[in-house]
C-alpha positions as CSV (number, residue, x, y, z in Angstrom):
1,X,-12.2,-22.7,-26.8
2,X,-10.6,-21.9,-30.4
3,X,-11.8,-19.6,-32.5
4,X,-12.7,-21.4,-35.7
5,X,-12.6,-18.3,-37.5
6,X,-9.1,-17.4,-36.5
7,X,-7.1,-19.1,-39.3
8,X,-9.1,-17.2,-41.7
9,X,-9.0,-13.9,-40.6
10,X,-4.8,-14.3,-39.8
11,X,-5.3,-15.1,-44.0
12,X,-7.4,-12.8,-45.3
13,X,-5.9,-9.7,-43.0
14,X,-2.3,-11.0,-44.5
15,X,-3.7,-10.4,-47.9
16,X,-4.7,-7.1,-47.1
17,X,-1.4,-5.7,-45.4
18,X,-2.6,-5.5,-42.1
19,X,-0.9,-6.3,-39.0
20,X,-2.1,-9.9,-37.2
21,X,-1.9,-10.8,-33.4
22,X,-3.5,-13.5,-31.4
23,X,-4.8,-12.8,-28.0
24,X,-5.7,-15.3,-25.1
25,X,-9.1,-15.3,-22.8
26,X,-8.1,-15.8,-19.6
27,X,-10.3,-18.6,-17.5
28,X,-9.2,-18.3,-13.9
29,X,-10.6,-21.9,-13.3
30,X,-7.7,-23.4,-15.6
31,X,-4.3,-23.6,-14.5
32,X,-1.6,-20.7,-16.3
33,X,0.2,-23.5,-17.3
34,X,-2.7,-25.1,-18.8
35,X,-3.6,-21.9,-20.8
36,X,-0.3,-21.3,-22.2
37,X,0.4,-24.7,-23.2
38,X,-3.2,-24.5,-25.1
39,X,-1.9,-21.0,-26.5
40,X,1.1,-22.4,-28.0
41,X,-0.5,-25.0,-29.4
42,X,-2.9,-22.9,-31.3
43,X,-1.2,-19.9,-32.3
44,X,1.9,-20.5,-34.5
45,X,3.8,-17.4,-34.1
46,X,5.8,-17.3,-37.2
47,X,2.5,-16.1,-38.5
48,X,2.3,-13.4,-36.1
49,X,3.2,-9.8,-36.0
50,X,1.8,-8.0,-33.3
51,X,2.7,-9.1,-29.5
52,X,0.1,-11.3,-28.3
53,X,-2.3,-9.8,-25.4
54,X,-3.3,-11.8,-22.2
55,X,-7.3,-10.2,-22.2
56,X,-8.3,-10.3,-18.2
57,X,-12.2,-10.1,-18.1
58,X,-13.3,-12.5,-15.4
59,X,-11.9,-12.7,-11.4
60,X,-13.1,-16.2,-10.4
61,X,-14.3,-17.7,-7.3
62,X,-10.0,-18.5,-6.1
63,X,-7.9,-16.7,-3.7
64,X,-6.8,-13.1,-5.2
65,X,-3.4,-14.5,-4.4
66,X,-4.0,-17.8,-6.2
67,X,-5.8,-15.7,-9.2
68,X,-2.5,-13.4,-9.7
69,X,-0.5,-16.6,-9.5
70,X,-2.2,-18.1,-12.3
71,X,-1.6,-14.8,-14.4
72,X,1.8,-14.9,-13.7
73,X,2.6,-18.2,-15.1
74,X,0.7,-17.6,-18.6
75,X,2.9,-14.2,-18.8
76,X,6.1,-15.7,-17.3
77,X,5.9,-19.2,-19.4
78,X,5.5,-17.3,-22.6
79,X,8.3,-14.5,-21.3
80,X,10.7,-17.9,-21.1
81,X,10.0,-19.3,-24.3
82,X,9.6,-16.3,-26.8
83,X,11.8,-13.5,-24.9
84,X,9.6,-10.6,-24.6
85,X,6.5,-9.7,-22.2
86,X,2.9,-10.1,-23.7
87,X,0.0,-7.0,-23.2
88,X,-2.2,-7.5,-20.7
89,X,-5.8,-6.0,-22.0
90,X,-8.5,-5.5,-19.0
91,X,-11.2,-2.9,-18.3
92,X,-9.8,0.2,-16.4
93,X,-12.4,-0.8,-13.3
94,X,-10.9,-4.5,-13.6
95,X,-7.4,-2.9,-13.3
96,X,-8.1,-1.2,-10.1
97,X,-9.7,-3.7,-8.7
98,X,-7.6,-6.7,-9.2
99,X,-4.5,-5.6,-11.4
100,X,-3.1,-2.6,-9.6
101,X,0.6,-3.2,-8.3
102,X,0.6,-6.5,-9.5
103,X,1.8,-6.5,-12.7
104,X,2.9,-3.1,-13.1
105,X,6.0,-3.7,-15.3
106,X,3.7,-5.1,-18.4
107,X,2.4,-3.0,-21.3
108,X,-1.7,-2.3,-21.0
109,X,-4.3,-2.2,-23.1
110,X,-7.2,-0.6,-21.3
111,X,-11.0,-0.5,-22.0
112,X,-13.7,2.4,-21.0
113,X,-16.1,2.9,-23.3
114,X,-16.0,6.5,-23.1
115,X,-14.9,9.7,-24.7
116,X,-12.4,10.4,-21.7
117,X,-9.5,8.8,-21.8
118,X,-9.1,6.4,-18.6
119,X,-6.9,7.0,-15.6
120,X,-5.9,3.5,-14.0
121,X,-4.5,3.2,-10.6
122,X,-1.3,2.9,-11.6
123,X,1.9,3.4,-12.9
124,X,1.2,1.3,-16.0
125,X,2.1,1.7,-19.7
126,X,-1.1,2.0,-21.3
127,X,0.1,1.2,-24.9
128,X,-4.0,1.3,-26.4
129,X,-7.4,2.5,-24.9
130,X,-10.4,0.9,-26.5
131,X,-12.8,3.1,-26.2
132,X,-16.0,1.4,-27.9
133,X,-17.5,-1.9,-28.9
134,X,-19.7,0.2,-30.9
135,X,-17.6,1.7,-34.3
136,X,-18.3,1.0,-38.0
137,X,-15.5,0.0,-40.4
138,X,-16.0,0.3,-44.3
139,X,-16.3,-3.0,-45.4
140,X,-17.5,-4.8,-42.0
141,X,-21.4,-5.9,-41.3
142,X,-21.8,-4.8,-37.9
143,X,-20.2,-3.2,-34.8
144,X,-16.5,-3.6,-33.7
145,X,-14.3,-2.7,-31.0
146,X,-12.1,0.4,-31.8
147,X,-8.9,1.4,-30.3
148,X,-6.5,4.4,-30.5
149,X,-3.0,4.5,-29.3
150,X,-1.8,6.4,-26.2
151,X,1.0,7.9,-23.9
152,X,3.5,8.2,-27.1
153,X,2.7,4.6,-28.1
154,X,2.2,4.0,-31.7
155,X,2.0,0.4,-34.0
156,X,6.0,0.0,-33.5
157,X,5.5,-0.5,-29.9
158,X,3.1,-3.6,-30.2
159,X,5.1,-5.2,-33.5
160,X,7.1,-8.8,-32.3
161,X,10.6,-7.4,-33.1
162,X,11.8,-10.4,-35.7
């Protein structure tokens, strides 16, 4: 499903100076391939300037094997055709239980709503940490997700390289 309102806000953040990037739900009941090829089709990434994220919520009802190889061909299709890795963004308890070990080598975004900064199973980079759903912005009507940078990573180590 495409966000209608995504156009718009890739406009009006343009107008304001602030950094865009396009993320990707993944649905474990529709092929990688699938995904990626409705990605591309979506997102034109001239217009972006932050890496896109992969956002892993939902396991699904497949194999864990089948489920990681689905994963791996959204990351490694868009790897072939644009030359860098994506962020994966998932919950630090999603992480440990289906994440861990498998793709290690990608930068993280990690959720836990939470004042402590998370500790995933793994070696990973965690680039961001979200840490609510729950912030206020100047200028926003409502609640939105809010994010600080971690491990040494700052905005230069999420901005496409061009």
């Amino acid at each position: 499903v495409f966000d209608n309102t995504f156009l718009f806000n890739v406009r009006e953040a343009r107008k304001y100076g602030v950094p865009v990037g396009a993320y990707h739900f993944f649905r474990p009941s529709v092929s990688g391939e699938e995904q990626l090829k409705f990605f591309l089709e979506n997102v034109d990434m001239k217009t972006q300037d932050l890496i896109p994220m992969l956002d892993i919520e939902i396991r699904g009802k497949a194999s864990l094997p089948v489920f990681h190889k689905q994963i791996r061909a959204w990351l490694e299709g868009f790897e072939k055709i644009y030359h860098y890795k994506p962020i994966i963004y998932a919950s630090v308890n999603f992480y440990n239980k289906y994440l861990a070990g498998y793709f290690d080598d990608y930068k993280y975004m990690v959720a836990k709503y939470s004042e402590e900064i998370p500790t995933p199973d793994g070696p990973i980079k965690m680039v961001m940490w979200q840490y609510t759903a729950n912030g206020r912005v100047d200028g926003i009507r409502g609640a939105v997700d809010q994010s600080r940078f971690c491990d040494g990573f700052d905005l230069k180590d999420i901005l496409i390289k061009k």
